[in-house]
C-alpha positions as CSV (number, residue, x, y, z in Angstrom):
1,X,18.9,-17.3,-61.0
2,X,16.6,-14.4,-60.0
3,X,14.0,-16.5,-58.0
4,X,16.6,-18.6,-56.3
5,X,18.3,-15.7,-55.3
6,X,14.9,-13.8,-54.5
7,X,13.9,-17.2,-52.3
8,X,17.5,-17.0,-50.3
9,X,16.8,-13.7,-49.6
10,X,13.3,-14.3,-48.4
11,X,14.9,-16.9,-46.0
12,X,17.5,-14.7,-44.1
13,X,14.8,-11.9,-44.0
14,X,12.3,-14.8,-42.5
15,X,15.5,-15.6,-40.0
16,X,16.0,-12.1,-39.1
17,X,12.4,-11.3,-38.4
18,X,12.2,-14.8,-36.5
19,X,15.3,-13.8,-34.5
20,X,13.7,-10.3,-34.1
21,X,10.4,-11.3,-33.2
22,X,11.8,-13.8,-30.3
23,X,14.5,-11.3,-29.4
24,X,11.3,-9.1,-28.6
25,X,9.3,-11.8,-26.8
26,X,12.6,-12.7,-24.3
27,X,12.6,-8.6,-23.4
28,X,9.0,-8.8,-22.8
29,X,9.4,-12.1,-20.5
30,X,12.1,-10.3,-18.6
31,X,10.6,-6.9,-18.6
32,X,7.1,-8.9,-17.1
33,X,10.0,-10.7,-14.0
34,X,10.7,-7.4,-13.4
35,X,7.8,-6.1,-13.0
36,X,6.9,-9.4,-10.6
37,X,10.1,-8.5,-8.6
38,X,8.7,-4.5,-8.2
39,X,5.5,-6.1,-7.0
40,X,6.8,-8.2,-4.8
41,X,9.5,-5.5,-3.2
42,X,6.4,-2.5,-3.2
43,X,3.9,-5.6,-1.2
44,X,6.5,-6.1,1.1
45,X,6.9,-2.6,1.8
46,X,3.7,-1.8,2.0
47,X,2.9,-4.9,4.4
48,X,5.5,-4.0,6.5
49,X,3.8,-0.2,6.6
50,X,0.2,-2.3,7.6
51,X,2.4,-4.2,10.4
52,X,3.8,-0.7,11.6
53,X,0.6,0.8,11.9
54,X,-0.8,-1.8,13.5
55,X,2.0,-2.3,16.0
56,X,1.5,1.5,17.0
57,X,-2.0,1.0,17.2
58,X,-1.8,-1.9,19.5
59,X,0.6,-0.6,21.4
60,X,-1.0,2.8,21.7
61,X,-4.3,1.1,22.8
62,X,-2.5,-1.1,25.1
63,X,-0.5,1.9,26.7
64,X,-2.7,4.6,27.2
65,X,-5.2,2.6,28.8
66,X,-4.1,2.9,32.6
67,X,-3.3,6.7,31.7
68,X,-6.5,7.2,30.7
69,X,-8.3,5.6,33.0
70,X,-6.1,7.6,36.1
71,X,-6.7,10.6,34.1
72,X,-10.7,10.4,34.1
73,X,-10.8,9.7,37.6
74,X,-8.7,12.7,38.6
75,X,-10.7,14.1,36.4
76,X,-13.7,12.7,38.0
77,X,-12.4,13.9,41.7
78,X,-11.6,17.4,40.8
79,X,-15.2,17.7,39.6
80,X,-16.7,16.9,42.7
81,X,-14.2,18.4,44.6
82,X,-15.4,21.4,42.7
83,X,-19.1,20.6,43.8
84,X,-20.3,18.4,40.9
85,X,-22.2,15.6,41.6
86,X,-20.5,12.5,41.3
87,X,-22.7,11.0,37.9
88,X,-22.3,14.2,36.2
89,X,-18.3,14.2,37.2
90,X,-17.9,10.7,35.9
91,X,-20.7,11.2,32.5
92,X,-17.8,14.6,31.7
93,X,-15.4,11.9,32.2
94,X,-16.7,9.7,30.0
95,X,-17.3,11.9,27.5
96,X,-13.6,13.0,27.5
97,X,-12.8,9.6,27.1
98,X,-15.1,8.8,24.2
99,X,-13.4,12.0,22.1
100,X,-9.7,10.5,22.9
101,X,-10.5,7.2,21.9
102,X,-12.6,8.9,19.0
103,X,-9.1,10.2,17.9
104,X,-6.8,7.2,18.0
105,X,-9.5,5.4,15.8
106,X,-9.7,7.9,13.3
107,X,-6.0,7.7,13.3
108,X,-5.6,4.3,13.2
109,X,-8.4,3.6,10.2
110,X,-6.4,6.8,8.2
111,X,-3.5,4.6,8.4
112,X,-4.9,1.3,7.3
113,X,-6.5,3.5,3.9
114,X,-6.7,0.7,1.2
115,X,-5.4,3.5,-1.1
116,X,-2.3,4.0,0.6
117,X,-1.8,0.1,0.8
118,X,-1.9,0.0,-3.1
119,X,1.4,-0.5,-4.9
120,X,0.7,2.8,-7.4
121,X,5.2,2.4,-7.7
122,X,4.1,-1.5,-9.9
123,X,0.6,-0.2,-11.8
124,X,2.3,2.9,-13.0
125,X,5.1,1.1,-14.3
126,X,2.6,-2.1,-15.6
127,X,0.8,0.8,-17.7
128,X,4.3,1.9,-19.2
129,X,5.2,-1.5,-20.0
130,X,1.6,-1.9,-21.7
131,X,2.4,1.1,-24.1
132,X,5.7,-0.2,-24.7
133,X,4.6,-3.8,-25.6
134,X,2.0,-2.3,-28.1
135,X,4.6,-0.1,-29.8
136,X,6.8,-2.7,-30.1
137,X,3.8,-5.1,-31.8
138,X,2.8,-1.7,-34.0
């Protein structure tokens, strides 16, 4: 009666582990959606951050272009107002127009930095989901 008992028992243990091991494997299917659905929302966020840059880039470019240009050639006629000659007035001009433009690149590329497009929110939690997987399998 021993080993029948002992092979019943061996049964509902090899149910209970079988119901343990694929309660464990439904948490780790849901726990993976959910990372998928953090992915997702942080992309979208960070997409609609690259749109917004863009936009203000483009629109910066787009609206300080008249200003700019009125700008260098007051510039431009205050110089030789002043007694410059008229290439040296518009070469200062110039110059003051490469530094602003200078600026609104350096902006613009500081804003499109791949590392501030990644989704650190989704690979922090992916690397705590990692450990917690292996524990579980330990």
């Amino acid at each position: 009666m021993s080993i029948k008992h002992d092979i019943e028992t061996g049964e509902n243990d090899l149910h209970k582990i079988s119901g343990l091991v694929g309660d464990a494997m439904a948490q780790v299917a849901k726990l993976f959606q959910n990372e998928l659905d953090l992915a997702k929302a942080e992309l979208a966020e960070k997409v609609q951050r690259l749109g917004g840059a863009v936009g203000l880039f483009a629109g910066g470019a787009v609206l300080v272009i008249p200003a700019v240009v009125m700008a260098l050639f007051a510039l431009s006629s205050a110089l030789i107002s002043a007694g410059w000659s008229p290439t040296f007035a518009y070469l200062s001009a110039a110059i003051v127009a490469a530094a602003i433009s200078g600026a609104l690149f350096a902006v613009g590329v500081k804003r499109l930095d791949p590392r501030n497009l990644t989704p650190q929110e989704t690979i922090r939690q992916l690397e705590k989901d990692k450990d917690t997987v292996k524990g579980m399998v330990r």
